[in-house]
C-alpha beads as a LAMMPS data file, in Angstrom:
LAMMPS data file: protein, C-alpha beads

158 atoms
157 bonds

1 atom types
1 bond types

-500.0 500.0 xlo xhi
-500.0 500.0 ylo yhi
-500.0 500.0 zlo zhi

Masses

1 110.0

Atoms # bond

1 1 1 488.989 89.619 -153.576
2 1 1 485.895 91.040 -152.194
3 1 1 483.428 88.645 -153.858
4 1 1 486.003 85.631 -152.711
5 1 1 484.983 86.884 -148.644
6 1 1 481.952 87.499 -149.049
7 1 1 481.043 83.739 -150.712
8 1 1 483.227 82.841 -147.738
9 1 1 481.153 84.496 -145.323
10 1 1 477.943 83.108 -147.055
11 1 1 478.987 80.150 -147.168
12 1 1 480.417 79.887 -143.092
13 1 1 477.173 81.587 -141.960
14 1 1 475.036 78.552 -143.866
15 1 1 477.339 76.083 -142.417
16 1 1 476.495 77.847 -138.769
17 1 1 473.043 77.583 -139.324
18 1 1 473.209 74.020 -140.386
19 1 1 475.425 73.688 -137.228
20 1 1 472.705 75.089 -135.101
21 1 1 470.214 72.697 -136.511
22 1 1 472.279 69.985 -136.257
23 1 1 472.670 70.766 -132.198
24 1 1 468.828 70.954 -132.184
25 1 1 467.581 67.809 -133.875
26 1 1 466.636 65.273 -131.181
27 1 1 463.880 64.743 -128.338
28 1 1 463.887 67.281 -125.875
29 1 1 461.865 67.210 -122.376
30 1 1 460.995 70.647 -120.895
31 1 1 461.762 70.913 -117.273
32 1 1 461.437 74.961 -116.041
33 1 1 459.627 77.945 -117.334
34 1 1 460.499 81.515 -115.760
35 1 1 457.697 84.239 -116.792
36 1 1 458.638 87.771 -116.398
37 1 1 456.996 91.359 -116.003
38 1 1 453.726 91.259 -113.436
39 1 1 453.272 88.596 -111.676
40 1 1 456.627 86.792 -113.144
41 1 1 457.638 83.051 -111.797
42 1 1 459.388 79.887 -111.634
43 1 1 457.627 76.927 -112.684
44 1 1 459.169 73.627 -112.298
45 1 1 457.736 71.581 -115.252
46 1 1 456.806 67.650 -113.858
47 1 1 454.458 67.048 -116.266
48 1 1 454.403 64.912 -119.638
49 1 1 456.272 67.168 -122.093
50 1 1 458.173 66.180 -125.568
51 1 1 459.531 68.923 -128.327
52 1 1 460.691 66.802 -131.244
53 1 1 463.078 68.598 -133.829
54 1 1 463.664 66.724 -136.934
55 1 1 465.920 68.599 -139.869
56 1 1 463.583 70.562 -140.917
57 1 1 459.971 70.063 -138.786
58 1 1 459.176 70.383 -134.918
59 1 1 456.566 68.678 -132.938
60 1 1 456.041 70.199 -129.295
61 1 1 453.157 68.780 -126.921
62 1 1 452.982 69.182 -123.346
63 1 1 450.994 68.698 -120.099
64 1 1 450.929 72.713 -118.814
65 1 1 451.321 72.325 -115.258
66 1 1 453.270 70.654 -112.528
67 1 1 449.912 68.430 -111.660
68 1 1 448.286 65.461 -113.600
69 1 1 445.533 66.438 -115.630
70 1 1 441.697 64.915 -114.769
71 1 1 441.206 61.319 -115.773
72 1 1 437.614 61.793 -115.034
73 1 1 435.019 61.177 -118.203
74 1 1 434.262 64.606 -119.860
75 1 1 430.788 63.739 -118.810
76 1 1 431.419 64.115 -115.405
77 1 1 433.404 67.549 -115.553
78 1 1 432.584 71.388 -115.228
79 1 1 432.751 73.703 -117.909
80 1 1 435.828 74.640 -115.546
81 1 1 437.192 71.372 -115.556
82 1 1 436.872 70.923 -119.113
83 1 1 438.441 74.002 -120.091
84 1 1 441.708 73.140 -117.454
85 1 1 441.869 69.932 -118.384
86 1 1 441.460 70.188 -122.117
87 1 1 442.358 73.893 -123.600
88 1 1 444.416 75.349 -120.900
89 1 1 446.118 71.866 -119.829
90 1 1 448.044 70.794 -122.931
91 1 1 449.893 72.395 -125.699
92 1 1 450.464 71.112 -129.125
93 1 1 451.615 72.390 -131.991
94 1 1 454.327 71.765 -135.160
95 1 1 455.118 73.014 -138.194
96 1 1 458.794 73.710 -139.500
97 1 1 461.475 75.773 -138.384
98 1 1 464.613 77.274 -138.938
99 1 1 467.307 78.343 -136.719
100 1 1 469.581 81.416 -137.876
101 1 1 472.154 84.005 -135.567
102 1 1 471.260 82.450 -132.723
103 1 1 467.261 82.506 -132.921
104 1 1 464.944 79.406 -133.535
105 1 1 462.053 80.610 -135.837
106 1 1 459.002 78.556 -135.611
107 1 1 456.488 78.386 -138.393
108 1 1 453.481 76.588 -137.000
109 1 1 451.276 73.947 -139.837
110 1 1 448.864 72.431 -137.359
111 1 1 447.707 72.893 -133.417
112 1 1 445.559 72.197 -131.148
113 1 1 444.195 75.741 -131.162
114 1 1 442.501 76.246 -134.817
115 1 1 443.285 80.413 -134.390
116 1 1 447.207 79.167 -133.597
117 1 1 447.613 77.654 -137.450
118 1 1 445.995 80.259 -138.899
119 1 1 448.454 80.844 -142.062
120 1 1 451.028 82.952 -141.614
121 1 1 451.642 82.292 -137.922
122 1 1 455.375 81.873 -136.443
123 1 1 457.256 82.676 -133.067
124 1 1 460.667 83.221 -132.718
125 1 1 463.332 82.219 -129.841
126 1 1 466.797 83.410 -128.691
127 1 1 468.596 79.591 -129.034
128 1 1 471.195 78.373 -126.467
129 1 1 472.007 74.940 -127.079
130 1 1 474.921 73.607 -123.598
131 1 1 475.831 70.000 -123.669
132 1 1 472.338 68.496 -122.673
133 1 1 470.497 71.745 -121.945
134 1 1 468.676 73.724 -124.347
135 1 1 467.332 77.342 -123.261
136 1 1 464.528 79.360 -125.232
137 1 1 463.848 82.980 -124.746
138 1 1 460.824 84.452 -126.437
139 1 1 461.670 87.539 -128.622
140 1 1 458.283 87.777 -131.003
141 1 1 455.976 86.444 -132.857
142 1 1 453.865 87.562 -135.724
143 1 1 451.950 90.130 -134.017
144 1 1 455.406 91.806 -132.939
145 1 1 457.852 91.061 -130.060
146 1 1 457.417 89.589 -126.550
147 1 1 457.367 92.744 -123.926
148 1 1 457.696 90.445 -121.155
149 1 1 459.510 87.374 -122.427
150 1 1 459.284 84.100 -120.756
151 1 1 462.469 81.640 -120.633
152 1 1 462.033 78.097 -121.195
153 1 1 464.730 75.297 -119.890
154 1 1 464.550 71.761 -121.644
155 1 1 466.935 69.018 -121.379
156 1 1 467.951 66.551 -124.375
157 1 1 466.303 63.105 -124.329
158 1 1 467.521 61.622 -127.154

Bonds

1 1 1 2
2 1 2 3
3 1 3 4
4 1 4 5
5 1 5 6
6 1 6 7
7 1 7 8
8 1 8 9
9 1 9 10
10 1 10 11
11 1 11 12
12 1 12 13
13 1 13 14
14 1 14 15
15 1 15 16
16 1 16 17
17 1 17 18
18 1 18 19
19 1 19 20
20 1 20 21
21 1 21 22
22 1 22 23
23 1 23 24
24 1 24 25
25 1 25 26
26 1 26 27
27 1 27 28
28 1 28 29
29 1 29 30
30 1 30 31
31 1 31 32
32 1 32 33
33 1 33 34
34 1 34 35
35 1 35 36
36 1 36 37
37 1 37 38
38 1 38 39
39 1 39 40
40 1 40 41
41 1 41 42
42 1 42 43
43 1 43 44
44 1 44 45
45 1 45 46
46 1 46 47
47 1 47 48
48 1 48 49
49 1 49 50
50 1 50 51
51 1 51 52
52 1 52 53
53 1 53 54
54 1 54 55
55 1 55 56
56 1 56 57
57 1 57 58
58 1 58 59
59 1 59 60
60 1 60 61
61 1 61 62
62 1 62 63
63 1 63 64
64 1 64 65
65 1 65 66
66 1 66 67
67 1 67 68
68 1 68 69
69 1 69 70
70 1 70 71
71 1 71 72
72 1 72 73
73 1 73 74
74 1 74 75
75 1 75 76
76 1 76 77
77 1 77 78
78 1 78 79
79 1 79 80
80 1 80 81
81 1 81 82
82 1 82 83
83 1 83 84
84 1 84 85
85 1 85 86
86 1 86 87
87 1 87 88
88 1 88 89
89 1 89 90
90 1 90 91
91 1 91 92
92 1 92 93
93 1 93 94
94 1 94 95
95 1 95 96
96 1 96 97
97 1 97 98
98 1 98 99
99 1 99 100
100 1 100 101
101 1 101 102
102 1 102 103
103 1 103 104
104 1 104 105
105 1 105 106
106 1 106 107
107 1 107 108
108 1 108 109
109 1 109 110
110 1 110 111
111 1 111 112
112 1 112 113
113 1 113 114
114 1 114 115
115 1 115 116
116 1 116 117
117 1 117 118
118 1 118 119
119 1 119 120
120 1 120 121
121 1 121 122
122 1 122 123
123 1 123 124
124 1 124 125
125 1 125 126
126 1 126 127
127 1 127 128
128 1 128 129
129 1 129 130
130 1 130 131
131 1 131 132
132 1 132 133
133 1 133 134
134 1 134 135
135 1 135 136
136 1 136 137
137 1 137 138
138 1 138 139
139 1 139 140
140 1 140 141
141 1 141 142
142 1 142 143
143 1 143 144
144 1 144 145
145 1 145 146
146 1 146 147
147 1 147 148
148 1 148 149
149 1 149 150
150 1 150 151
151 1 151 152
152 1 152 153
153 1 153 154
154 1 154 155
155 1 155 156
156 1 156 157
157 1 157 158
């Protein structure tokens, strides 16, 4: 009797999980990002932005900002420019994930920072997925969790 529920519980927590995924796979455009702690904001997100969940693999790159980056040559920029238009303006990353209890787990392969895809890298996310609206709340990564957590509001593209 006891083996019976737990196989049954197994088996209905793997079919939430799947569930979860399932709600996740698609394009998704981010559209606000609300820091907390010192200094904490609201940043509407106008920019460029895709994260791309397949079954099993994620894709995220974004323009990190609410203004278009420089279109002037690199041979024409600061050091300043460069760095704001190259390093701090645009994320990308992807890797695979997996979503279980209600938190996305993100295992990172390959990024635009070389120190971010160092092995053994991942972040994790509280998961709310509403009709159209997907919400991520940082809760840690590898080094251990987020003290001042950041949430992030995308909508469903496709």
């Amino acid at each position: 009797m006891i083996r019976n529920y737990v196989l049954l519980t197994l088996a209905l927590l793997v079919f939430a999980s799947a569930a979860n995924a399932q709600k996740l796979t698609g394009v998704w455009s981010l559209n606000e990002v609300k820091t907390s702690g010192t200094g904490a904001e609201t940043r509407k997100m106008t920019q460029p932005s895709m994260y791309l969940f397949t079954k099993r693999h994620y894709s995220i790159i974004f323009v990190n900002g609410d203004k278009a980056r420089s279109s002037d040559p690199a041979s024409k920029m600061t050091a300043e420019q460069l760095y704001n238009t190259y390093v701090d303006g645009f994320i990308a990353n992807a890797g695979t994930y997996d979503v279980k209890s209600g938190t996305l787990t993100m295992h990172v392969m390959v990024a635009k920072s070389p120190s971010f895809m160092a092995g053994g890298n991942w972040v994790s996310y509280k998961v709310s997925i509403k009709g159209n609206t997907m919400t991520l709340v940082d809760l840690a990564d590898n080094t251990g969790p987020d003290k001042e957590p950041s949430t992030y509001t995308l909508t469903r593209v496709e």
